[in-house]
MARSEDREN-764482 format. One record per atom (N, C-alpha, C, CB): x negated, z, y negated; atom name. Coordinates in nm, 4 decimals. Each point is the difference from the previous one (the first is absolute). Glycine has a CB too. Layout:
BEGIN
<r px="X" pz="Z" py="Y" atom="CA"/>
...
END
This chain:
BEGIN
<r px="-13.0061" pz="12.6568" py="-9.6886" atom="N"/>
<r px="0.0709" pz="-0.0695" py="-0.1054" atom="CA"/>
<r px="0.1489" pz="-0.0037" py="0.0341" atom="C"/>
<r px="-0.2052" pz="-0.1393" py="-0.0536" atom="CB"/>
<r px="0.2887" pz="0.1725" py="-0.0383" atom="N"/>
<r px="0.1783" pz="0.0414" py="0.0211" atom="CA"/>
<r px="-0.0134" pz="-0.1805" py="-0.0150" atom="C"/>
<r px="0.1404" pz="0.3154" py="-0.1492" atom="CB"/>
<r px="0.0320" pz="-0.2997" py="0.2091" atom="N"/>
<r px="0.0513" pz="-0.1646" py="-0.0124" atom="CA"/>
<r px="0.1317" pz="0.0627" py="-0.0931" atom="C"/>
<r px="-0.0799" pz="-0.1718" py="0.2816" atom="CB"/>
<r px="0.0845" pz="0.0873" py="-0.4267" atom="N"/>
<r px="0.0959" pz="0.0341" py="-0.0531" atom="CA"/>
<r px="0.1286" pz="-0.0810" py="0.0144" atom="C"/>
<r px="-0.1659" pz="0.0962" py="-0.1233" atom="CB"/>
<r px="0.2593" pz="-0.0287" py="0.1711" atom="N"/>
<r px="0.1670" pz="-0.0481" py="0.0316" atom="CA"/>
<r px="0.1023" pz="-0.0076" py="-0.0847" atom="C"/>
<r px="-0.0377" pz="0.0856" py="0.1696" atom="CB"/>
<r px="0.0360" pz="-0.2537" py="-0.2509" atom="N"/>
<r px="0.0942" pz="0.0016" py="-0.1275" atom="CA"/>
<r px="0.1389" pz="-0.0039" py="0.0552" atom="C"/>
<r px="-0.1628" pz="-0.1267" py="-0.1609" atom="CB"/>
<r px="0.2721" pz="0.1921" py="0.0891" atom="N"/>
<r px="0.1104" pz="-0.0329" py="0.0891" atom="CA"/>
<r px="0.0888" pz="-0.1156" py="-0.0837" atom="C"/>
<r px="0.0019" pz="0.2594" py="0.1223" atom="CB"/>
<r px="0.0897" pz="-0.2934" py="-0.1273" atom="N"/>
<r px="0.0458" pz="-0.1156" py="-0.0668" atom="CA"/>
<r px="0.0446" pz="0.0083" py="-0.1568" atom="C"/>
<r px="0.0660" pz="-0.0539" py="0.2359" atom="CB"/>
<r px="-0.0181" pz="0.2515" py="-0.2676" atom="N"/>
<r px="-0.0220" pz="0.0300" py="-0.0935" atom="CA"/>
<r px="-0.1180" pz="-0.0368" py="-0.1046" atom="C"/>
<r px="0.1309" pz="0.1247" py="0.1335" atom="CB"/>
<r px="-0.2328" pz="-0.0343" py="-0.0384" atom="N"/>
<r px="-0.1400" pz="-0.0150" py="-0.0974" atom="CA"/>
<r px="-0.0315" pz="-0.1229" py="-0.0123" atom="C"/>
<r px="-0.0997" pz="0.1886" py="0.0611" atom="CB"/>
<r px="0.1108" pz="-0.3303" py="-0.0079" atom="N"/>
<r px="-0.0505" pz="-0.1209" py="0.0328" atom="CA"/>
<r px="0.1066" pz="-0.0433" py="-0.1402" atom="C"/>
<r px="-0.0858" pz="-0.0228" py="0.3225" atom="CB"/>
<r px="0.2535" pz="0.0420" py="-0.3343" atom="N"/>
<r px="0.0009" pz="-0.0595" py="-0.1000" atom="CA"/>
<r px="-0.0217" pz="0.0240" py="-0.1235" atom="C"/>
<r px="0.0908" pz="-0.0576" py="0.1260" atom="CB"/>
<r px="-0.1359" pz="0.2153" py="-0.1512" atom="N"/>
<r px="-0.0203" pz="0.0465" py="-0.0934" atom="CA"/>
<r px="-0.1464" pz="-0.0714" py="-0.0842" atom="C"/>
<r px="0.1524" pz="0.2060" py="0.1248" atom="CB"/>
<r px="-0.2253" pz="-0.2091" py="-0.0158" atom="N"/>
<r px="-0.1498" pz="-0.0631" py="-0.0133" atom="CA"/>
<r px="0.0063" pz="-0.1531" py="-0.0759" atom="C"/>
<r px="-0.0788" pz="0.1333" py="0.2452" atom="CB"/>
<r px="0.1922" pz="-0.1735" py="-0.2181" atom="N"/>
<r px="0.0323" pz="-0.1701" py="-0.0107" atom="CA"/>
<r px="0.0541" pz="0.0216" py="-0.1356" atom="C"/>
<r px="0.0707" pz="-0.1077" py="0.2605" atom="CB"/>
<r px="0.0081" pz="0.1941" py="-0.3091" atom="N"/>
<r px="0.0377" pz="0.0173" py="-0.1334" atom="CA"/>
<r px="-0.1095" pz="0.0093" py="-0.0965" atom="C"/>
<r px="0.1876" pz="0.1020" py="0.0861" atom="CB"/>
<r px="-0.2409" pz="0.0060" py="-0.0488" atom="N"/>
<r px="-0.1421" pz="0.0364" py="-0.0694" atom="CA"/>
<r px="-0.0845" pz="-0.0992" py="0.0138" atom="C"/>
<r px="0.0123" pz="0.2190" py="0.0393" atom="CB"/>
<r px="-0.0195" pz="-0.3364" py="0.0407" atom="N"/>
<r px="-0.0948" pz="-0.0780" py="-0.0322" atom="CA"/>
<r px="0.0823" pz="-0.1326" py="-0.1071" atom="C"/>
<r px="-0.1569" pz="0.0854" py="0.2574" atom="CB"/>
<r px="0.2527" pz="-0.0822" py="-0.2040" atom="N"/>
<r px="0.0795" pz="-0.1087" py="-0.1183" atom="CA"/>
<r px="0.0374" pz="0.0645" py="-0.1428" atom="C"/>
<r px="0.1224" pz="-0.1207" py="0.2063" atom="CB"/>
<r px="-0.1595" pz="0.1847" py="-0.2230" atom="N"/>
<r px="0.0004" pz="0.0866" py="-0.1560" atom="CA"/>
<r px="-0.1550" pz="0.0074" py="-0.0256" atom="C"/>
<r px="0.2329" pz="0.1787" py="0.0291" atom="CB"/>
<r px="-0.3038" pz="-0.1941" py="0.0266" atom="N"/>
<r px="-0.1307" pz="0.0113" py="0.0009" atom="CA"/>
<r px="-0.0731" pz="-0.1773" py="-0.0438" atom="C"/>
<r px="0.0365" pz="0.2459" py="0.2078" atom="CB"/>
<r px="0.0240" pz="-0.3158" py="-0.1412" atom="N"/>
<r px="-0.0184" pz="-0.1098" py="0.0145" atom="CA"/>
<r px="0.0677" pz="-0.0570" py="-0.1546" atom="C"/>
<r px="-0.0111" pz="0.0145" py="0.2959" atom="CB"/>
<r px="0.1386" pz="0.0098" py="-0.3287" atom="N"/>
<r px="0.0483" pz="-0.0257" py="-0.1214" atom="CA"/>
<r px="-0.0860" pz="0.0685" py="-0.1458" atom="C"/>
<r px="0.2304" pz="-0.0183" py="0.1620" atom="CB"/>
<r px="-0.2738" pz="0.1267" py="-0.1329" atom="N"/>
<r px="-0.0543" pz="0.0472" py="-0.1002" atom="CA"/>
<r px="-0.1685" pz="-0.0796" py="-0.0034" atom="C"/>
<r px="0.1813" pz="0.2468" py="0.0198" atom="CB"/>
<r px="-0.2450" pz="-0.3105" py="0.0794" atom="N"/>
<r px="-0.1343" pz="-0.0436" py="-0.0226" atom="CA"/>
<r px="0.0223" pz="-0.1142" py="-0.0298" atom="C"/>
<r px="-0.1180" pz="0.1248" py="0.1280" atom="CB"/>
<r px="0.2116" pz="-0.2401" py="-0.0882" atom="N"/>
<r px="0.0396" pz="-0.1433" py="-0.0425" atom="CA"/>
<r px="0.0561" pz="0.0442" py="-0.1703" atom="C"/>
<r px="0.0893" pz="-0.1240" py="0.2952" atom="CB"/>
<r px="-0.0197" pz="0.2128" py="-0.2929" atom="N"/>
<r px="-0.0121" pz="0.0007" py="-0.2206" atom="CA"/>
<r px="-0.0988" pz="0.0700" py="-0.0690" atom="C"/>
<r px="0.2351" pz="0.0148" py="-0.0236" atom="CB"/>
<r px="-0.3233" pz="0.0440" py="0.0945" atom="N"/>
<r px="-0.1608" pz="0.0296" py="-0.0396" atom="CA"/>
<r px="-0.0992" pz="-0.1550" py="-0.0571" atom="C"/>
<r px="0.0159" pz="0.2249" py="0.2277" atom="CB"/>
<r px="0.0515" pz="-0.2804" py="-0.0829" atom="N"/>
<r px="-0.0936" pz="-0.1674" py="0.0274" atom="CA"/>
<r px="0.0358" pz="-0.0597" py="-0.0684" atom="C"/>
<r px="-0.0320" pz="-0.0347" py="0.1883" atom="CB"/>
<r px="0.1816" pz="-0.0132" py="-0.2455" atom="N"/>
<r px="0.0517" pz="-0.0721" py="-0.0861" atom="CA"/>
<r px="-0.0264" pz="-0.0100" py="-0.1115" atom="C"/>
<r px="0.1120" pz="0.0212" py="0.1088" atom="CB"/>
<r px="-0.1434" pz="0.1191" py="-0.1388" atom="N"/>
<r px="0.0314" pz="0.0383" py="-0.1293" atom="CA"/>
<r px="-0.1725" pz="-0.0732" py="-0.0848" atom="C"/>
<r px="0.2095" pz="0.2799" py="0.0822" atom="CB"/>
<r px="-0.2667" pz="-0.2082" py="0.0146" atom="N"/>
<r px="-0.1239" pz="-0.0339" py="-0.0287" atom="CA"/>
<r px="-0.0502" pz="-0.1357" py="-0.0123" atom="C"/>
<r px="-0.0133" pz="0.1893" py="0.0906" atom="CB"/>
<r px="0.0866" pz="-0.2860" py="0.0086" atom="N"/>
<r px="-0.0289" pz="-0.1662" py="-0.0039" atom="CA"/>
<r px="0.0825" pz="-0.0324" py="-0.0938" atom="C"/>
<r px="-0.0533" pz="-0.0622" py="0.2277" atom="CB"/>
<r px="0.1683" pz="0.1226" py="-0.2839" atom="N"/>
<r px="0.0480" pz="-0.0999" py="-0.0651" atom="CA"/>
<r px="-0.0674" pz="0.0090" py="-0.1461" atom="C"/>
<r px="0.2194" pz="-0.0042" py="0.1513" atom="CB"/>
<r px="-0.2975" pz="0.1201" py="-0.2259" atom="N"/>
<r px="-0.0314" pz="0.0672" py="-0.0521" atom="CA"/>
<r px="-0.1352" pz="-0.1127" py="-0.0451" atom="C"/>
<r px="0.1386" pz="0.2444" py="0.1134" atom="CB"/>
<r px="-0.2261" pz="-0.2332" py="0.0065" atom="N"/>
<r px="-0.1025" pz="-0.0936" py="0.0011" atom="CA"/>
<r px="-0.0115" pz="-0.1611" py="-0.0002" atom="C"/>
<r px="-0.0393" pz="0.1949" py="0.0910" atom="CB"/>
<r px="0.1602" pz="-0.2426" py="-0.0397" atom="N"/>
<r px="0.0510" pz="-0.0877" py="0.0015" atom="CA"/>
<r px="0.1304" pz="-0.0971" py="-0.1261" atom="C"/>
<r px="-0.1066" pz="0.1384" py="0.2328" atom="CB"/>
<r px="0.1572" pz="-0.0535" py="-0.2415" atom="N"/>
<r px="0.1088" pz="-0.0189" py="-0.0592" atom="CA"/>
<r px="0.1310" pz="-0.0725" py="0.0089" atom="C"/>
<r px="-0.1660" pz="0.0501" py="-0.0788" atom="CB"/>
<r px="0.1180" pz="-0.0353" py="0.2267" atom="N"/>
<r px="0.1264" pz="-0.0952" py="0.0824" atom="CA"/>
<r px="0.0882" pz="0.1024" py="0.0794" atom="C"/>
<r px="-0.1572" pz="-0.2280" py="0.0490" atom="CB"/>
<r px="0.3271" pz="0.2354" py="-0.0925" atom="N"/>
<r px="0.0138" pz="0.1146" py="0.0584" atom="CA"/>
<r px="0.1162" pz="-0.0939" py="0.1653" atom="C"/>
<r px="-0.0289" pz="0.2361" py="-0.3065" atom="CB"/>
<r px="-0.0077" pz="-0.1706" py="0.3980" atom="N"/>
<r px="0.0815" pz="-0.1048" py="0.1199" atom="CA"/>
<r px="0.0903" pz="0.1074" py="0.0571" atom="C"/>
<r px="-0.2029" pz="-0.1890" py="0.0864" atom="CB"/>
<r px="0.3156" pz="0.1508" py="-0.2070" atom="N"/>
<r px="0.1294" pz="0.0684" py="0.0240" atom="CA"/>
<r px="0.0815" pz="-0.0196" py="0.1536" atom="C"/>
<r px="0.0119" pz="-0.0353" py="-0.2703" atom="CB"/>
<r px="-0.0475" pz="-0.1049" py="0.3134" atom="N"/>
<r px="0.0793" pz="-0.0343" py="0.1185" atom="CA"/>
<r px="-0.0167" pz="0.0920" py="0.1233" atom="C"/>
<r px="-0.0173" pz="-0.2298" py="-0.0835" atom="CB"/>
<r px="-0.1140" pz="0.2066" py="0.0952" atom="N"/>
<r px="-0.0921" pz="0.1278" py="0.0885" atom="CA"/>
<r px="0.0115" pz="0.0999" py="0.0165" atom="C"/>
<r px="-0.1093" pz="-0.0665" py="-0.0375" atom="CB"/>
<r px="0.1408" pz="0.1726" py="-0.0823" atom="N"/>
<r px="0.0143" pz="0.1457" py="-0.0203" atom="CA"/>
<r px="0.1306" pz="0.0373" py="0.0348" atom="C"/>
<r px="-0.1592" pz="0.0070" py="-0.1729" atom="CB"/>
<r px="0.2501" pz="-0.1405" py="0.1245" atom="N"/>
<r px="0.1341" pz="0.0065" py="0.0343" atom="CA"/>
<r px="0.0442" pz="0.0508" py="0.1417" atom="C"/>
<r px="0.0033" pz="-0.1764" py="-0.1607" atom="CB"/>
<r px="-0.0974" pz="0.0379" py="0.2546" atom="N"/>
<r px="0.0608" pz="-0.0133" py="0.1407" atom="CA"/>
<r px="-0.1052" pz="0.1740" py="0.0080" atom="C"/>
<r px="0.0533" pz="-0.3648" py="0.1211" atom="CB"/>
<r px="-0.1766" pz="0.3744" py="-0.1586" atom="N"/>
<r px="-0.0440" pz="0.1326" py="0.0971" atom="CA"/>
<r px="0.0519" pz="0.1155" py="0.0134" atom="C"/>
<r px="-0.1600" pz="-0.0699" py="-0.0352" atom="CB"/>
<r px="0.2318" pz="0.1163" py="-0.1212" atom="N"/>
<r px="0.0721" pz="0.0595" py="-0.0052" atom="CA"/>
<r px="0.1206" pz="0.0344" py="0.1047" atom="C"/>
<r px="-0.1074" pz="-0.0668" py="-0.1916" atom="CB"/>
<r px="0.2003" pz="-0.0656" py="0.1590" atom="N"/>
<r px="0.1084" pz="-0.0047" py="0.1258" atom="CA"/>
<r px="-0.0228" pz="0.0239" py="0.1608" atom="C"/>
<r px="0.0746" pz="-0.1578" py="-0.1618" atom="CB"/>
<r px="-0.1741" pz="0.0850" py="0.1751" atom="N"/>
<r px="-0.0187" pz="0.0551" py="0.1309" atom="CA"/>
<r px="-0.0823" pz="0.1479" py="0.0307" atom="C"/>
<r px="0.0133" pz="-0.2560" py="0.0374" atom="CB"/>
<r px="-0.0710" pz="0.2998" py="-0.0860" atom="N"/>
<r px="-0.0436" pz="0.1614" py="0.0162" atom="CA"/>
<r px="0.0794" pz="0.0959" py="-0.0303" atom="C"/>
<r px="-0.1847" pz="-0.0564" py="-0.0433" atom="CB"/>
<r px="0.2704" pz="0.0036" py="-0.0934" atom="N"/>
<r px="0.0772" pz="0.1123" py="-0.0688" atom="CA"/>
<r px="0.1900" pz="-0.0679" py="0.1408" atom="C"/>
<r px="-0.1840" pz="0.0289" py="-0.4110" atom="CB"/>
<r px="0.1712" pz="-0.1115" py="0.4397" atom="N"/>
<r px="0.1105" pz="-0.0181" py="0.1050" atom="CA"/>
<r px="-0.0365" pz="0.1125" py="0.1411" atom="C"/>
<r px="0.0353" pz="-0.2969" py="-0.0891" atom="CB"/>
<r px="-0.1407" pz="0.2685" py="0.1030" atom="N"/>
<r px="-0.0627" pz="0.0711" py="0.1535" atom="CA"/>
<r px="0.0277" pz="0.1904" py="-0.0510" atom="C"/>
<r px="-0.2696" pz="-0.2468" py="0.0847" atom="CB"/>
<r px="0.2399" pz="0.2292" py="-0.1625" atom="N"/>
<r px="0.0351" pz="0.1947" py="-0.0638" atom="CA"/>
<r px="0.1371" pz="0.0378" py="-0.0072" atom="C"/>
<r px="-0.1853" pz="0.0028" py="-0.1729" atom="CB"/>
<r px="0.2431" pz="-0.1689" py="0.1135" atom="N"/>
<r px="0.1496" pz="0.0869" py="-0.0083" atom="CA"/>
<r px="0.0968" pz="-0.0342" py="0.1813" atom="C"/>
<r px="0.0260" pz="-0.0605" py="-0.3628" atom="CB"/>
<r px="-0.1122" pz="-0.0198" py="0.4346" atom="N"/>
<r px="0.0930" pz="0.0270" py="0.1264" atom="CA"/>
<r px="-0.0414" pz="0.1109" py="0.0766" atom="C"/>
<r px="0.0469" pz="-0.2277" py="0.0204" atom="CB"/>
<r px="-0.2153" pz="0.2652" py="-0.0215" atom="N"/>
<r px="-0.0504" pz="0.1254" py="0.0712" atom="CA"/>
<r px="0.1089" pz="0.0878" py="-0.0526" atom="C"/>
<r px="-0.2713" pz="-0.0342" py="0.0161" atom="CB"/>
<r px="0.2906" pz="0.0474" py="-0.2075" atom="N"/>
<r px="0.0805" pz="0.1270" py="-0.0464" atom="CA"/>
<r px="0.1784" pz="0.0130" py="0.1011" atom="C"/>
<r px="-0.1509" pz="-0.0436" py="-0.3080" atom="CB"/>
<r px="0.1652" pz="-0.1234" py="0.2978" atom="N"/>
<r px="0.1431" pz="0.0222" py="0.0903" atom="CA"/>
<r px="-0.0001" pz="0.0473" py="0.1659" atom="C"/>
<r px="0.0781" pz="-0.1986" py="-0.1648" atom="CB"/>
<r px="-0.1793" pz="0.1413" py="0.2210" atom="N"/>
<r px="-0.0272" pz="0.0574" py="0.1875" atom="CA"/>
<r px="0.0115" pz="0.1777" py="-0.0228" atom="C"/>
<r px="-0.2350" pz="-0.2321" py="0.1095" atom="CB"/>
<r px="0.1443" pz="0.2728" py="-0.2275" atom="N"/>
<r px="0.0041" pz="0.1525" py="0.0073" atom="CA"/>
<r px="0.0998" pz="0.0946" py="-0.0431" atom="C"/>
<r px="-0.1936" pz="-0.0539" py="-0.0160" atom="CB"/>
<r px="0.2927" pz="-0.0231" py="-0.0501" atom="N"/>
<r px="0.1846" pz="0.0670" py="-0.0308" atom="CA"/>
<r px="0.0942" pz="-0.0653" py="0.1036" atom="C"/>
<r px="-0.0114" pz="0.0104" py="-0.2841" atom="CB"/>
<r px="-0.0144" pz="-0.1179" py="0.3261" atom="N"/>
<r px="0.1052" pz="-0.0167" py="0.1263" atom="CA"/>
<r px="-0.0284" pz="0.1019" py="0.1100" atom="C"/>
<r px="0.0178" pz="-0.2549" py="-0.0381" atom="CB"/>
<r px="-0.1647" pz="0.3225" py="0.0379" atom="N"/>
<r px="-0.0599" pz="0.0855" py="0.1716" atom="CA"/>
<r px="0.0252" pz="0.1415" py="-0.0495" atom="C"/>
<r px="-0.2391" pz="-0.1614" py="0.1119" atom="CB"/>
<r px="0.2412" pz="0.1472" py="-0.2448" atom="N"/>
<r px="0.0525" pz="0.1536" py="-0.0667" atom="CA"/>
<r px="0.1839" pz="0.0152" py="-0.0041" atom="C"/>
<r px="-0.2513" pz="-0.0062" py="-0.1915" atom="CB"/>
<r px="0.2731" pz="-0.1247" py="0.2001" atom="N"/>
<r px="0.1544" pz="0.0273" py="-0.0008" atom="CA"/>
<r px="0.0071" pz="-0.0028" py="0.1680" atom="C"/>
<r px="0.1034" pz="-0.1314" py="-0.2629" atom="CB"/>
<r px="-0.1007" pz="0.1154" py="0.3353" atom="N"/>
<r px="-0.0323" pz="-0.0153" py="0.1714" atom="CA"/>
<r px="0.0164" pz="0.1522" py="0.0530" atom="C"/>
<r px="-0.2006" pz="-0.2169" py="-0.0114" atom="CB"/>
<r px="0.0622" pz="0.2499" py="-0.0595" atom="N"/>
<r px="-0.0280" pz="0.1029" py="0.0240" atom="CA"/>
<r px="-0.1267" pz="0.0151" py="0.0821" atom="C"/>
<r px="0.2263" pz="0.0310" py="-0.0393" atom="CB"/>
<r px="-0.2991" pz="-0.1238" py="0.0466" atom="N"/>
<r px="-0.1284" pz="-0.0681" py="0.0648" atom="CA"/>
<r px="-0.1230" pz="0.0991" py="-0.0910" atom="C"/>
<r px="0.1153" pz="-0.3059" py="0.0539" atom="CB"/>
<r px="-0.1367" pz="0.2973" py="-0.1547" atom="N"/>
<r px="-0.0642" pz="0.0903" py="-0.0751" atom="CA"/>
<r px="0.0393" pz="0.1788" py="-0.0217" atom="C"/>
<r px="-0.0303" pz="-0.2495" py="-0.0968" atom="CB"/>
<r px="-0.1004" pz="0.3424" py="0.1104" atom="N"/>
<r px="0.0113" pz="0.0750" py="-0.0380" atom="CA"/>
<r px="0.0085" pz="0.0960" py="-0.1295" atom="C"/>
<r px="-0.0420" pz="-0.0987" py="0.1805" atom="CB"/>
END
């Protein structure tokens, strides 16, 4: 059995893809409770939003400051 070796690249790439991943199943979920429900909990979607869609846009900034560096290939 190989041992697979993420390097810090692939590790944050993985973290993007799961916070875009994560945003797209919470407005799957929403959509659907509020639907069934009819209660829509704007406050909630608000903050989840901000914080997942925040975590994407500082990963997006770490990976143009290491590209301006020159850290990236």
């Amino acid at each position: 059995m190989k041992k697979i070796k993420l390097t810090k690249a692939r590790t944050l790439t993985l973290y993007v893809v799961f916070s875009f991943l994560m945003l797209i199943v919470y407005t799957i979920v929403e959509f659907i409770v509020s639907s069934i429900t009819g209660i829509s909990h704007d406050t909630l979607t608000t903050c989840f939003f901000a914080a997942f869609g925040g975590e994407v846009l500082s990963c997006a900034l770490l990976k143009v400051i290491k590209i301006k560096k020159g850290d990236v290939e």
